[in-house]
Legacy VTK file of the C-alpha trace (Angstrom):
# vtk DataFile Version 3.0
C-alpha trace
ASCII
DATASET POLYDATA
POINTS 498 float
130.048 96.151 123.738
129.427 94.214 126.983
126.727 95.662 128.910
127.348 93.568 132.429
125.576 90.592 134.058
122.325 90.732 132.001
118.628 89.962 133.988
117.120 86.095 133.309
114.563 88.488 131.874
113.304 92.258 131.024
110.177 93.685 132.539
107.417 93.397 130.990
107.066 97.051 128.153
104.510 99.491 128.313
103.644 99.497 124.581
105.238 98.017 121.529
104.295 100.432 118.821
105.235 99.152 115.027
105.743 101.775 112.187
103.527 100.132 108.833
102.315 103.048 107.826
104.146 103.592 104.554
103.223 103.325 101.334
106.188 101.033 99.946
106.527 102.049 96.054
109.300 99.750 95.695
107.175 96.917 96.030
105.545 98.040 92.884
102.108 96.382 94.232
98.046 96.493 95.145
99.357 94.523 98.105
100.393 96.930 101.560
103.902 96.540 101.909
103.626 94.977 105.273
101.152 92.546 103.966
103.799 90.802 101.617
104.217 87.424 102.923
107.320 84.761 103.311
107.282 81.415 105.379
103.820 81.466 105.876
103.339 85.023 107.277
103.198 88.729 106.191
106.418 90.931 106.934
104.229 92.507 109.822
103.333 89.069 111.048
106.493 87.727 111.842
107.339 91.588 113.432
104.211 91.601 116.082
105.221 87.642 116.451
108.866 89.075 117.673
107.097 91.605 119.354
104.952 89.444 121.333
107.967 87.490 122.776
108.171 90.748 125.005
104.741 90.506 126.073
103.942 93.965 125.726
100.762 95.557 127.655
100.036 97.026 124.381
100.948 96.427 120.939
99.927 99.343 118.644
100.725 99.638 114.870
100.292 102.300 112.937
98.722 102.240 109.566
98.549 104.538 106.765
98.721 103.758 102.948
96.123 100.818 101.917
95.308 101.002 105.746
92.222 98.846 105.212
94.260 95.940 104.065
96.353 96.389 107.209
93.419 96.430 109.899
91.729 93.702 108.039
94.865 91.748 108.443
95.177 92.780 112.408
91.947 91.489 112.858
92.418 87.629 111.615
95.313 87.126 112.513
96.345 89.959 115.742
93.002 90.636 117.033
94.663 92.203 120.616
96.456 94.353 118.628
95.428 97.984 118.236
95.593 100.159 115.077
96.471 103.848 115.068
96.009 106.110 112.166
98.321 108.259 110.513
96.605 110.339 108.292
99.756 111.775 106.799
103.156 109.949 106.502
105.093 112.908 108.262
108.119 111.065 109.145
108.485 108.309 112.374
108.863 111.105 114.812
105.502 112.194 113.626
103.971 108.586 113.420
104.851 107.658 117.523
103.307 111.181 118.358
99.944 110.102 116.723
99.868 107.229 118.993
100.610 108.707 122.071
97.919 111.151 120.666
95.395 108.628 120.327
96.094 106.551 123.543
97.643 109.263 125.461
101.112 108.763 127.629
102.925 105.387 127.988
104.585 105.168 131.229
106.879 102.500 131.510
109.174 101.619 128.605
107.773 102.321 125.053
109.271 99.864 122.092
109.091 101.341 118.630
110.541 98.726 115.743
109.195 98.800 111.787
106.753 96.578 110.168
109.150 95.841 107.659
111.750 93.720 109.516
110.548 90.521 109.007
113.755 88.432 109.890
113.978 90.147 113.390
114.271 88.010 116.615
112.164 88.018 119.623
115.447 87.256 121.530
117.003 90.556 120.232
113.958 92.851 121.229
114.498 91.231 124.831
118.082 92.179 124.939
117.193 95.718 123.922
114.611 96.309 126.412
117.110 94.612 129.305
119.600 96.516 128.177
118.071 99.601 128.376
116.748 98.523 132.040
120.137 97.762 133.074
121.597 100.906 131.918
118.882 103.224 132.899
118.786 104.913 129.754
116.399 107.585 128.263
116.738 105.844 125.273
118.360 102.756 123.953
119.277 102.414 120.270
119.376 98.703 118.209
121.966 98.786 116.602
124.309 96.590 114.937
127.576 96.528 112.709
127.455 96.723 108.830
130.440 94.938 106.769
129.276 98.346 104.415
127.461 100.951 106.182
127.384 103.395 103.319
124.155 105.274 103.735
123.586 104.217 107.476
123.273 106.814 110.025
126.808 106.046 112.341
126.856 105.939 116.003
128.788 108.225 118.556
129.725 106.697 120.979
131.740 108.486 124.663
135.763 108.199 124.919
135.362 104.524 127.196
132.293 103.508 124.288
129.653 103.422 126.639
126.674 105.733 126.006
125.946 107.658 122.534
126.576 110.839 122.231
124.962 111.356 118.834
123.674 109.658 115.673
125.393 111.289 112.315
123.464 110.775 109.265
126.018 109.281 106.487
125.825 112.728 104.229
126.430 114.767 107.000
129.593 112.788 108.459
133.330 113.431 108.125
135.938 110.406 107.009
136.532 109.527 110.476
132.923 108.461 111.213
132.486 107.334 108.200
134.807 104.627 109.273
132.641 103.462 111.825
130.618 100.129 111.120
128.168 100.533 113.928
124.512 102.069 112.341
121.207 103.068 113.443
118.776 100.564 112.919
115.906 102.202 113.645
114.109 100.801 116.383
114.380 101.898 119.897
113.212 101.565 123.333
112.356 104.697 125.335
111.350 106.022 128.743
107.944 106.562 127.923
107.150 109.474 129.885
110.360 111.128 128.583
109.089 110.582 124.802
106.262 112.297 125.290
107.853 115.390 126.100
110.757 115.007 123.826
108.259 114.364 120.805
106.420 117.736 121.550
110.070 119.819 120.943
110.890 118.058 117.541
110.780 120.150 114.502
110.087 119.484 110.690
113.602 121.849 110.439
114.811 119.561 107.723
115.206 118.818 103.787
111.710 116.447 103.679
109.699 118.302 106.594
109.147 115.283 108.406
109.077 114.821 112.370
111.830 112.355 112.906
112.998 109.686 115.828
116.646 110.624 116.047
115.661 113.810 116.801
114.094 112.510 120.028
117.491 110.746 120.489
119.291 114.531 120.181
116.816 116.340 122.742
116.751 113.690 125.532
120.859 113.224 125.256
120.962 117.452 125.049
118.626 117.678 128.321
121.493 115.249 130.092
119.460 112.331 130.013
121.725 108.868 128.845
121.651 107.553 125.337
122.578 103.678 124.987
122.885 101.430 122.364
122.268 97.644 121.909
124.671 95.918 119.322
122.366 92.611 117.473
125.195 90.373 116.857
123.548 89.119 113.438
123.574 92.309 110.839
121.239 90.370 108.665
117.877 90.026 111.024
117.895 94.376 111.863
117.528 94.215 107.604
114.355 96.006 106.222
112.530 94.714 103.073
111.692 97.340 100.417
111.553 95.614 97.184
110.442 92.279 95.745
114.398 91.692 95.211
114.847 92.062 99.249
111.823 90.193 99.842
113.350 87.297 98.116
116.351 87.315 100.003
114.472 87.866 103.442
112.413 84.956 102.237
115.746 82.485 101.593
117.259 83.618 104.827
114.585 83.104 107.083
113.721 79.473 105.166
117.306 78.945 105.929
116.781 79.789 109.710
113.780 77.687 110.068
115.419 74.458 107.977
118.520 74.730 110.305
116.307 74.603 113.589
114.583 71.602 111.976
117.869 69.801 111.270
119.468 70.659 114.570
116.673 69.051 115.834
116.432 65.882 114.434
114.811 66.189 111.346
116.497 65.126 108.359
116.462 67.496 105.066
118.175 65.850 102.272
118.355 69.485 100.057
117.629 72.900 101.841
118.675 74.181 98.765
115.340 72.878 97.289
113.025 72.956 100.850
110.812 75.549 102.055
108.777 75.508 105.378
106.320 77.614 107.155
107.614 78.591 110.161
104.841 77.497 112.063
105.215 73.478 110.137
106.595 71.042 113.211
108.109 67.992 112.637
109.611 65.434 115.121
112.757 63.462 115.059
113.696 61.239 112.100
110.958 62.717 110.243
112.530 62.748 106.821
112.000 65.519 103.760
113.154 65.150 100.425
113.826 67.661 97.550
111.446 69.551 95.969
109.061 69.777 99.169
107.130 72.719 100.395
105.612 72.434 103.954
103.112 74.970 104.604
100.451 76.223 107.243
100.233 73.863 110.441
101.798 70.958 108.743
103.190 68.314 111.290
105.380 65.565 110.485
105.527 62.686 113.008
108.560 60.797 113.850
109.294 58.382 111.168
107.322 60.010 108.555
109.317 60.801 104.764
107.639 63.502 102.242
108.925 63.983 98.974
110.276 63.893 96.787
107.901 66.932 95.120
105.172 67.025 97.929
103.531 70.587 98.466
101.529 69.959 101.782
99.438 73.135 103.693
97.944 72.325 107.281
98.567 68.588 107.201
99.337 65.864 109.596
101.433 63.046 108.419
101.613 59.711 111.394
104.843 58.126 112.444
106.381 56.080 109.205
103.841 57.609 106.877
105.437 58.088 103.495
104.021 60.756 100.909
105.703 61.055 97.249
104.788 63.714 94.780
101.746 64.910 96.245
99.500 67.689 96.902
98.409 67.780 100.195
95.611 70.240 101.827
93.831 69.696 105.411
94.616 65.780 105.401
95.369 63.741 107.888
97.239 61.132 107.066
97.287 58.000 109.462
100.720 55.759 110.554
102.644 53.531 108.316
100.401 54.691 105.319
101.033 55.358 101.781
100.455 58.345 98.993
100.810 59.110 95.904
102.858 59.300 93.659
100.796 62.184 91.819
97.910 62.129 94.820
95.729 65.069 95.593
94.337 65.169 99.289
91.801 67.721 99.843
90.557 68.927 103.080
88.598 66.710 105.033
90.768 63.593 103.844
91.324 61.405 106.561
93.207 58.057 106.033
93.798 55.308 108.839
96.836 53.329 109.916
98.326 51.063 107.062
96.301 53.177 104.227
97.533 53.157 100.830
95.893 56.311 98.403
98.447 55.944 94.830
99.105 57.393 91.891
96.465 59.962 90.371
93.814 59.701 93.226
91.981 62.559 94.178
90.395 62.702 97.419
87.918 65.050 99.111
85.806 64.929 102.394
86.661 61.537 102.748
87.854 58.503 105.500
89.924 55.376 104.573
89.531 52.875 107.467
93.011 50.922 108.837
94.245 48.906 105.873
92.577 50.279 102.985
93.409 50.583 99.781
92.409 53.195 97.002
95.228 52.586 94.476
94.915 54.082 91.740
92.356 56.623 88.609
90.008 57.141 91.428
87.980 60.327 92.720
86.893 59.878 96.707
84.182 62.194 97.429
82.111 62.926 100.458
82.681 59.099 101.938
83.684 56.607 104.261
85.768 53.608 103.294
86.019 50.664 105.626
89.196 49.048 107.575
90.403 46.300 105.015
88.542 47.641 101.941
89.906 47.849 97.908
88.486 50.137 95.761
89.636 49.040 91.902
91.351 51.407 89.472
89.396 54.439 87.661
86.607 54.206 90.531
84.199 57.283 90.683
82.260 58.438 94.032
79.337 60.532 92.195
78.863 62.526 94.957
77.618 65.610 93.436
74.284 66.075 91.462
74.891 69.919 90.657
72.457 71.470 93.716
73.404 68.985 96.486
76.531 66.425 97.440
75.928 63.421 99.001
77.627 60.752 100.869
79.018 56.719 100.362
79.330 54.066 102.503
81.623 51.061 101.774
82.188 48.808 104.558
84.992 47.066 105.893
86.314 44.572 103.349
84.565 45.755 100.905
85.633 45.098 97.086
84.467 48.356 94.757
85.576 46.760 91.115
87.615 48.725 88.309
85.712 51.258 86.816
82.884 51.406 88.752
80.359 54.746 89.595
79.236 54.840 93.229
75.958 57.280 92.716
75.520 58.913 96.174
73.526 58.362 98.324
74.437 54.650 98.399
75.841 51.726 100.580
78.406 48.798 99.703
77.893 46.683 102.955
80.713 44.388 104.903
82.167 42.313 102.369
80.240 43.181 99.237
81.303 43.383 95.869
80.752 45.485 93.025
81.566 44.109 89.468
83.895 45.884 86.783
82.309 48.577 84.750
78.884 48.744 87.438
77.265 52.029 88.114
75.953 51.332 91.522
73.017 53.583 91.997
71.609 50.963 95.141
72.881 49.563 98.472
74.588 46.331 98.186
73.850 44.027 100.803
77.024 42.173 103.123
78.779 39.325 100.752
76.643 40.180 97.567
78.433 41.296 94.793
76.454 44.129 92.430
76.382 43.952 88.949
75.027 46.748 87.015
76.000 47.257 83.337
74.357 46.529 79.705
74.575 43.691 78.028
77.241 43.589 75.278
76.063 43.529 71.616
78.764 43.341 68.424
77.744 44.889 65.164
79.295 43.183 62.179
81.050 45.084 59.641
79.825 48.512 61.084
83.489 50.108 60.832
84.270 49.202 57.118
80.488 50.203 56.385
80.095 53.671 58.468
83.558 54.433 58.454
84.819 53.321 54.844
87.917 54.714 53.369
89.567 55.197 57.103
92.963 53.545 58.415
90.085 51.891 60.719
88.207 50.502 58.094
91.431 49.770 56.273
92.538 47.985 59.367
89.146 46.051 59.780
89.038 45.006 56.021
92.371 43.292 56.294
92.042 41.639 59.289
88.711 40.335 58.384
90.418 39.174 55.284
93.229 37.580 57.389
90.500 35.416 59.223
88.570 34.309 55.946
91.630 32.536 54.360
92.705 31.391 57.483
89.502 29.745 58.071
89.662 28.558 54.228
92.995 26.727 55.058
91.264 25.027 57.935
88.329 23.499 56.081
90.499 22.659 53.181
92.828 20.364 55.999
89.065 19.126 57.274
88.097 17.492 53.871
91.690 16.240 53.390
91.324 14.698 57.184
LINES 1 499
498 0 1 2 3 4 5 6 7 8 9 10 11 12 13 14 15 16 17 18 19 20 21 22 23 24 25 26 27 28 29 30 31 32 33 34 35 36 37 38 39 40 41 42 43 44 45 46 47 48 49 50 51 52 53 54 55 56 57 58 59 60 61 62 63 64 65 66 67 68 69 70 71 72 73 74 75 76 77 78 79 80 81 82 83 84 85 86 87 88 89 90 91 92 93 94 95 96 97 98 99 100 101 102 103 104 105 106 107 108 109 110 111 112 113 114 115 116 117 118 119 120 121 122 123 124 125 126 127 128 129 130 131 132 133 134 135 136 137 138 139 140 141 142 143 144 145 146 147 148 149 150 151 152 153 154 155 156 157 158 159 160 161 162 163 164 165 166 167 168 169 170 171 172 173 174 175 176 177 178 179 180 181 182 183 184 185 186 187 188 189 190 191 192 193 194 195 196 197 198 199 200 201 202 203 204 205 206 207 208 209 210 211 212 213 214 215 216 217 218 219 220 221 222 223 224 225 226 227 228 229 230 231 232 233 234 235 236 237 238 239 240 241 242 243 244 245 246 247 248 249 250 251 252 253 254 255 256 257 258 259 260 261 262 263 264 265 266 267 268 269 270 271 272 273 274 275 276 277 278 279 280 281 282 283 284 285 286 287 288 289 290 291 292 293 294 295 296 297 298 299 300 301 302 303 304 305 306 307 308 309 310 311 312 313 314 315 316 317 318 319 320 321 322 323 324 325 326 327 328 329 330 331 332 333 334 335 336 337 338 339 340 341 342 343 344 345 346 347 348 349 350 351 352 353 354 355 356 357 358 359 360 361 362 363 364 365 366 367 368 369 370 371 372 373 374 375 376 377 378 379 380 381 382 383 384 385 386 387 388 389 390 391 392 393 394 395 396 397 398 399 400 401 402 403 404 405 406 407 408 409 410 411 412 413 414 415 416 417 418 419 420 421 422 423 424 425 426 427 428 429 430 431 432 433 434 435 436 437 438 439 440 441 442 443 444 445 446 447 448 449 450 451 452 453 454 455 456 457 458 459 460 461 462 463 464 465 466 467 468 469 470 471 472 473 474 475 476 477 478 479 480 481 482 483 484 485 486 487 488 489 490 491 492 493 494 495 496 497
């Protein structure tokens, strides 16, 4: 239905007041219903994130079942928004009148949507608001068109198909409206002065004794005020979530939202099929994600950079050309033109320059890598700082940790830590110092010295076939030592012939 020459923009509303009071037994979980997250945010997230696209005066939700999950929530991550308390869930009718209860009349125009909506658009709560300024309705209805509306409520619309003359609830219609595709959404914008009277004449007259909305929708259309409607052109965002089946399939469609922005932006994704981002991850052009990758948190991806195959990264920065390979990524930074994994953990705190290389099975924690260096491979990085230029040798071990306190290591630029050394923190490899394979470095190490620190070796003859007789070792032992006597026989035998 058109609806005219639409405003660049609707006024700002009154209130935006979300329905999350109920108690979900569908979901079969501890969790609130609301609280059940996809693409890095809970259903009621993404709603008050649509929501705030309005820029309401006031956003008030109201909570009910597992209520203290639901205000804890509101106050990490919506602090300006304000909870309201339903005590009993007596229907939505019922629910709006304990807000206006609570914070007494909204004048201006009241939007009430569900906590449960996840996939809904900012762009379509806009619409619904200017449509209902442009029209000078009472009340405006979101609607939208089912390909099967069995158990929708159907609009009624007049003769020309302008305003709605009533909402018929699918048991209660004949074949005729039946036939109609257009439904009831549930979510509404209303004159907010004219709700507050309307919600004062509705009646529990019904099989569940609840207070509901469309009643409000019947008295303000009976007192000769207009009803309109606003038609969402995508059926799938007005969808509500009410099992873990549904949250599945919210959870695909809105990953397949998000990957399509990315891609229509520049970013290449070699298998959405495979590919999940947070919808708050940002990537720039030519930034490059392979299968099996899951972006989540505050993750950015810098132009040039390529993750995956098999990379799970949360809140990390990746520089321009960076390339990351089956790795697990959390709070790192990771610098341009540098290299990880495969198999790499980064743990918060990680920072690695331009032109780093951290490779397979490294584990990293607290830690900087200066421009250029290299931490290849078998190595834990804890609590230190690694120099521009530096190469620390395979199955390396910071000892940062003494089981009370964690302390810190310093190797300098151009610095060479060798294979299978243990750093004991606190300690200090200066510029160009060397540690020597197998050292546990429990001192500083001076600029250009190399540290040696390990016992001296000592071979005990014929321990094996004596401590360990009757073994394949000693079995293994007592013919090779055999082996070496005759062959040494044969030699002295060619000495005397000589």
């Amino acid at each position: 239905m058109s609806v005219g020459r639409a405003r660049s923009r609707a006024s700002r509303p009154a209130a935006v007041v979300v329905l999350a009071a109920g108690e979900g037994t569908r979901m079969k979980s501890r969790t609130s219903k609301v609280l059940h997250e996809l693409c890095g945010r809970s259903m009621l997230g993404h709603v008050l994130a649509a929501a705030g696209e309005l820029d309401p005066e006031r956003t008030l939700v109201v909570v009910g079942h597992r209520r203290e999950q639901v205000v804890a929530h509101l106050e990490r991550h919506a602090p300006d928004a304000e909870a309201v308390v339903q005590e009993r869930q007596g229907g939505t009718g019922h629910a709006v009148r304990m807000v206006l209860e609570q914070v007494g009349e909204l004048r201006g125009t009241v939007v009430v949507t569900n906590g449960d909506h996840p996939l809904l658009r900012g762009e379509t709560l806009e619409r619904l608001v200017q449509t209902h300024e442009d029209e000078g309705n009472a009340v405006t209805i979101l609607t939208t068109e089912m390909p099967d509306a069995t158990g929708y409520g159907r609009i009624l619309r007049e003769a020309d198909g302008g305003a709605v003359t009533a909402i018929v609830e699918h048991k209660d219609a004949d074949d005729e409206q039946r036939a109609i595709r257009e439904i009831n959404v549930g979510m509404y914008a209303f004159d907010g002065a004219l709700l507050a009277a309307a919600l004062k004449r509705v009646t529990t007259d019904n099989a569940n004794g609840e207070e509901y909305l469309t009643d409000v929708v019947a008295i303000l259309r009976g007192d000769g005020h207009r009803a309109g409607a606003y038609p969402a052109a995508d059926w799938v965002e007005t969808q509500g979530v009410n099992d873990k089946v549904q949250l599945a399939q919210a959870r695909r469609q809105l990953n397949d939202r998000i990957l399509e922005a990315h891609m229509r932006a520049g970013v290449t994704v070699v298998d959405p099929q495979s590919t999940w981002i947070d919808v708050a991850v940002t990537a720039a052009a030519d930034a490059v994600v392979h299968p099996g990758t899951q972006l989540h948190g505050r993750t950015h991806l810098d132009e040039g950079a390529e993750v995956g195959p098999g990379c799970t990264l949360t809140d990390t920065q990746v520089g321009a050309g960076a390339r990351v390979i089956n790795a697990v990524c959390d709070g790192a930074e990771i610098g341009p033109q540098s290299s990880v994994g495969p198999f790499a953990y980064l743990r918060p705190g990680t920072k690695l320059g331009r032109k780093t290389k951290v490779g397979a099975y490294v584990e990293t924690k607290n830690a900087e890598v200066g421009e250029g260096g290299k931490v290849p491979h078998l190595t834990y990085v804890g609590d230190a700082t690694i120099g521009a230029g530096a190469n620390i040798g395979a199955g390396t071990i910071f000892a940062n940790y003494d089981g009370v306190n964690k302390f810190h290591t310093e190797i300098g630029e151009h610095a060479f830590v060798g294979s299978n050394s243990v750093l004991v923190a606190p300690v200090t490899v200066e510029d160009g110092g060397f540690t020597a394979a197998g050292s546990t470095i429990t001192g500083d190490v001076p600029p250009g010295a190399i540290a040696v620190a390990r016992g001296k070796q000592r071979n005990i003859e014929g321990w094996v076939e004596r401590r360990r007789a009757g073994t394949r070792f000693a079995e293994a032992a007592a013919k090779a030592r055999a082996e070496a006597e005759a062959g040494a026989e044969v030699d002295g035998k060619g000495e005397d012939a000589g």
